[in-house]
C-alpha positions as CSV (number, residue, x, y, z in Angstrom):
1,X,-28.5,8.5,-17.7
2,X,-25.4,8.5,-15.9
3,X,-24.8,7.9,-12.6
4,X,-22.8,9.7,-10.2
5,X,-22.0,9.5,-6.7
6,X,-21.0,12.9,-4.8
7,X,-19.2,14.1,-1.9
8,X,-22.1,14.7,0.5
9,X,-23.2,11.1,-0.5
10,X,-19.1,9.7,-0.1
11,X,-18.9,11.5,3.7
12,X,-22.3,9.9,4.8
13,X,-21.1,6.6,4.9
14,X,-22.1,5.5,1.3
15,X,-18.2,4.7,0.4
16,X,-15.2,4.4,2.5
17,X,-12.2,3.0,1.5
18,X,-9.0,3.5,3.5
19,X,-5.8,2.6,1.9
20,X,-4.8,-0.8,3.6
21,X,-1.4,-0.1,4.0
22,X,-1.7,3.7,6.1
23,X,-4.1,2.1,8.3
24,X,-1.9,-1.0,9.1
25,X,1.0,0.9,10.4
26,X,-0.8,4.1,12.1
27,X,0.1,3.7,15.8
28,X,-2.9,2.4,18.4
29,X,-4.7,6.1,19.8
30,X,-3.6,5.9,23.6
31,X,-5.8,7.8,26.6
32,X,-3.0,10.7,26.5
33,X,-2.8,11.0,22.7
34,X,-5.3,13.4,20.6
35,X,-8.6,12.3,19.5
36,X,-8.7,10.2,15.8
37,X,-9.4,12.3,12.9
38,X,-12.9,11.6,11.6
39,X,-13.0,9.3,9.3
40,X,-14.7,11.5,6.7
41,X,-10.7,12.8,6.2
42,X,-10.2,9.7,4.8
43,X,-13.5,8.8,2.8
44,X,-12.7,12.9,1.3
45,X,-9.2,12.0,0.1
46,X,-10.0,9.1,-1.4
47,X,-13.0,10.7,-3.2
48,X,-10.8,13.0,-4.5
49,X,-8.4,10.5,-5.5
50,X,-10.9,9.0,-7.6
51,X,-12.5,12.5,-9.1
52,X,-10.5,12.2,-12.1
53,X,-12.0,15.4,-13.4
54,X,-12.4,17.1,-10.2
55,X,-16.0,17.8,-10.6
56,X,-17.0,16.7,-7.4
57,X,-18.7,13.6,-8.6
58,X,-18.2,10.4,-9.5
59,X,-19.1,8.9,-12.7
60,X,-19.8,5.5,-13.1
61,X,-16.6,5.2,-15.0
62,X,-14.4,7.1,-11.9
63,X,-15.9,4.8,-9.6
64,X,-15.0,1.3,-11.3
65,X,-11.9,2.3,-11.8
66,X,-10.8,3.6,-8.6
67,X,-12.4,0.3,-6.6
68,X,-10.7,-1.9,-8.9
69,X,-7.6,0.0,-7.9
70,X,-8.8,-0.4,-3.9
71,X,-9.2,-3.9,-4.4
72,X,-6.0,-4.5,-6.0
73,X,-4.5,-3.0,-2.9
74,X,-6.3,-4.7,-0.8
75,X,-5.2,-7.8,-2.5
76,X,-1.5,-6.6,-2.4
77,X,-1.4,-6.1,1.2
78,X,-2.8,-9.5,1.7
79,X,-0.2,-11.1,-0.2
80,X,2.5,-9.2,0.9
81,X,1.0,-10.3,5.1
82,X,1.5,-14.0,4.1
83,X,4.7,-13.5,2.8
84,X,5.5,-11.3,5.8
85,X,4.4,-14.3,7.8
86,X,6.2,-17.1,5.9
87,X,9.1,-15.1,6.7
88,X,8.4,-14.7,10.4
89,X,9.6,-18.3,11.1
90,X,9.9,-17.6,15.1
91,X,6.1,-16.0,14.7
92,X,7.4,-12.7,17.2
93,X,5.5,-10.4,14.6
94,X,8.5,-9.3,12.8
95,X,11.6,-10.4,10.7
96,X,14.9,-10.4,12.8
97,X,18.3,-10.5,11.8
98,X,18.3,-14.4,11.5
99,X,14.9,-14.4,9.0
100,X,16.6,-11.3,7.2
101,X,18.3,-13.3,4.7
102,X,15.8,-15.8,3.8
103,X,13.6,-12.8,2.1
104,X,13.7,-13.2,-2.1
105,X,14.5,-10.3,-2.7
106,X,17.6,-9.7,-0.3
107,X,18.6,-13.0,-1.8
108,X,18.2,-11.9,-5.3
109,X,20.6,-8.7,-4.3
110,X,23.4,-11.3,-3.3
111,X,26.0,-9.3,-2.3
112,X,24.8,-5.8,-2.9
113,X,21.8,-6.1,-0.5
114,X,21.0,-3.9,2.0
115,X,21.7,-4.4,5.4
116,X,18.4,-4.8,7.9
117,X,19.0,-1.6,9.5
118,X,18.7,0.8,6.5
119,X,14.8,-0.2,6.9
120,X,14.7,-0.6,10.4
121,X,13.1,2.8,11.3
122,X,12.4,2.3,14.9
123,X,16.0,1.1,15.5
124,X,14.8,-2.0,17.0
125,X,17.1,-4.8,15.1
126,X,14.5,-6.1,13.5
127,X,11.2,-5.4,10.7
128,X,8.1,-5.0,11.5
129,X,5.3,-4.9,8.7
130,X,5.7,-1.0,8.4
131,X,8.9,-1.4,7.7
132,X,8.8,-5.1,5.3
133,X,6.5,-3.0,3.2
134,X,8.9,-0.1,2.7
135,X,12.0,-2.8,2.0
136,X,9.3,-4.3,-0.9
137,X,8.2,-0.8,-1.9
138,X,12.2,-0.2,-2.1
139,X,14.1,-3.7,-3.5
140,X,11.2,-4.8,-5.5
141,X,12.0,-4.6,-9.6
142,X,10.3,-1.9,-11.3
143,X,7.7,-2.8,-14.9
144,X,9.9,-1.7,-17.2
145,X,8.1,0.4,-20.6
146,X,6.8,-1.6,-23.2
147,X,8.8,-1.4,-26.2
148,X,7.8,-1.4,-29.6
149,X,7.9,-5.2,-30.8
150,X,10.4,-5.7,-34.3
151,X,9.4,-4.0,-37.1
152,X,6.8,-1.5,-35.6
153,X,8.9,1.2,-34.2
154,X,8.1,5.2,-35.1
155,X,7.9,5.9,-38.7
């Protein structure tokens, strides 16, 4: 018998998996500011992410697959925090004009890279992670599509 995981199970606490990267660059709630969403928002969107079939539950199958997706995330984010830090040679918490240059893929652009400030969304002069993760997301070479190897294209 299969075994399946619903909703009303998800929003009690069973599951709840935020993606890494949203929760890394949402601003700290201040006094004045209005009360956090609950955090059943998030555990719903992610179930729903990982309802493949939209049945409202989730199969063995839907679950595997979407925490070996979560984890691989989670890995990604870590990766991309070291590098962020190697980077980050003066340690102030973000790259600066000076550290700009030294990131692989702004060298691999040569002369066609981007300057900092097309990435710099606050307008401060310099990246913060936010904003290193949206230069990766943007500079960062795309898998190309498999091709056929010799001698077994369509017929």
């Amino acid at each position: 018998m299969m075994r399946f995981l619903t909703l009303s199970a998800l929003a009690a606490g069973v599951l709840l998996v935020a993606p890494v990267a949203h929760a890394q660059t949402r601003p700290a709630a201040t006094p004045a500011a209005a009360p956090a969403r609950p955090a059943v928002d998030e555990a719903t969107r992610t179930f729903r992410a990982w309802d493949k079939n939209g049945d409202s539950q989730l199969s063995l199958a839907e679950f595997t697959e979407g925490f070996q997706r979560a984890q691989a995330a989670v890995q990604v984010a870590a990766s991309l925090r070291r590098q962020f830090a190697t980077i980050d040679a003066n340690h102030s918490g973000a790259i600066d004009p000076a550290e700009y240059p030294n990131l692989v893929l702004i060298k691999n652009a040569g002369r066609n890279a981007p300057p900092l400030s097309r990435f710099d969304a606050n307008g401060n002069g310099k990246l913060e992670f936010g904003e290193y993760v949206k230069l990766v997301e943007a500079l960062s070479p795309r898998p190309q599509a498999q091709q056929p190897a010799a001698g077994q294209g369509r017929r």
